[in-house]
C-alpha positions as a Markdown table, in Angstrom:
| # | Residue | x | y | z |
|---|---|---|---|---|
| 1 | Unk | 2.4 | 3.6 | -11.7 |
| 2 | Unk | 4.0 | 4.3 | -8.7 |
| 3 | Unk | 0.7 | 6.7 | -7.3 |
| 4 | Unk | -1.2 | 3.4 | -8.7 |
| 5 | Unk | 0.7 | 1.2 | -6.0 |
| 6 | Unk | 0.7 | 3.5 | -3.0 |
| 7 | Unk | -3.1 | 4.0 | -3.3 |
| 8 | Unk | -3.5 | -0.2 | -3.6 |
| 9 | Unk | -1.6 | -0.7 | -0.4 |
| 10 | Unk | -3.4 | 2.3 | 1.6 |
| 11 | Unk | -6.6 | 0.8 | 0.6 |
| 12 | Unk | -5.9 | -2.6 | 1.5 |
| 13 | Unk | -4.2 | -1.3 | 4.6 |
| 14 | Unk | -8.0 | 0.3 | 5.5 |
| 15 | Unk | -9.5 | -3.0 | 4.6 |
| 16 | Unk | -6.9 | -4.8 | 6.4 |
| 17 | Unk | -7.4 | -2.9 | 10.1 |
| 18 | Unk | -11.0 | -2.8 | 9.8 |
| 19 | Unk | -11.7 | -6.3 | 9.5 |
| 20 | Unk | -8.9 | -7.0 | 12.0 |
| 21 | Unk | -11.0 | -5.2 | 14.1 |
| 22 | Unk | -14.1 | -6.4 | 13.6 |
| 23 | Unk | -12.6 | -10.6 | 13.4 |
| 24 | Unk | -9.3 | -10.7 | 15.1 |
| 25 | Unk | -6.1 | -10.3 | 13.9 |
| 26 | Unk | -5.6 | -13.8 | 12.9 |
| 27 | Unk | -8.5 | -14.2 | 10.9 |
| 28 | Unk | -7.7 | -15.4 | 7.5 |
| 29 | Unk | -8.9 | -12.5 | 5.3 |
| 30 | Unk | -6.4 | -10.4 | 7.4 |
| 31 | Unk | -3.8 | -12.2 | 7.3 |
| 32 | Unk | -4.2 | -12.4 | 3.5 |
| 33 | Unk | -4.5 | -8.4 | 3.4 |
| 34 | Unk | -1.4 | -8.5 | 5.2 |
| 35 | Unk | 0.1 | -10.7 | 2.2 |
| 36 | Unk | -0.9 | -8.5 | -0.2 |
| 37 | Unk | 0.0 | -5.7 | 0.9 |
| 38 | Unk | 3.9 | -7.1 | 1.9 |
| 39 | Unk | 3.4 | -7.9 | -2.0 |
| 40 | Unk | 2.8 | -4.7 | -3.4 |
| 41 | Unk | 5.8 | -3.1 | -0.8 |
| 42 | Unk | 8.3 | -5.5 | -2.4 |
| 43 | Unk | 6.7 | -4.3 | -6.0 |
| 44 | Unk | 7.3 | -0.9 | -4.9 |
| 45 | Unk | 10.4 | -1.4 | -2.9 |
| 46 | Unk | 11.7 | -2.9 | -6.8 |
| 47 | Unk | 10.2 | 0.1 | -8.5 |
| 48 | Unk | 12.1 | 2.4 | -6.4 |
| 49 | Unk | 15.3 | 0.6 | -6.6 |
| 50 | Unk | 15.7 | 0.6 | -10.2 |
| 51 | Unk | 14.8 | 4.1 | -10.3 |
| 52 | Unk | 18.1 | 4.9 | -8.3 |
| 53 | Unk | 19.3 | 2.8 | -10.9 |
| 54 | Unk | 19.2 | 5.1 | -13.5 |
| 55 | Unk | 19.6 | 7.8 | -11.5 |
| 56 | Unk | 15.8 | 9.3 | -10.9 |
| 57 | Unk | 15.0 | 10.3 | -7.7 |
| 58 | Unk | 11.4 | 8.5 | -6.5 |
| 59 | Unk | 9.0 | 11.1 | -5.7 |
| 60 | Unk | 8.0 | 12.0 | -2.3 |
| 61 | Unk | 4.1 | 11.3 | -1.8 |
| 62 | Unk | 1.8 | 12.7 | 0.2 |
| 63 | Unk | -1.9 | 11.3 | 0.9 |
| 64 | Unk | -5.1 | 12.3 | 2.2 |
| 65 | Unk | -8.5 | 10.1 | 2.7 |
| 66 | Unk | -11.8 | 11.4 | 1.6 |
| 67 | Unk | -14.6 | 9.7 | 1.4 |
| 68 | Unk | -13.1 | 6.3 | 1.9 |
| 69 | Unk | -10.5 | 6.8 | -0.6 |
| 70 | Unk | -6.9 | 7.6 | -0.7 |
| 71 | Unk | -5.6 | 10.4 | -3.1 |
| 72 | Unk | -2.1 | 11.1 | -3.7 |
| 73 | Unk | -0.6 | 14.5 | -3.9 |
């Protein structure tokens, strides 16, 4: 779930700066990008926290793009 979370917001984040790019960074559709990506965060922010909880370590994540997609190692 968590790999499920981090490739949402890395997508989104590409979304995000290329149509701030293209429109401005106050367009509307960026700024909503920006929402949903703050969303997710908290979600995994949460996620994280209750896995100290219990006493789990969160797993460290690393990610590469390839053809326009973000895959988590």
């Amino acid at each position: 779930m968590r790999d499920v979370l981090l490739e949402k917001i890395e997508l989104l984040r590409q979304r995000m700066v290329s149509m701030g790019l293209e429109f401005g960074l106050d367009h509307p559709e960026v700024l909503e990008y920006s929402k949903k990506i703050d969303q997710l965060h908290n979600e995994l922010n949460q996620m994280d926290h209750n896995l100290s909880k219990v006493g789990k370590k969160k797993q460290s994540y690393c990610f590469y793009i390839l053809d326009k997609k973000a895959y988590f190692v």
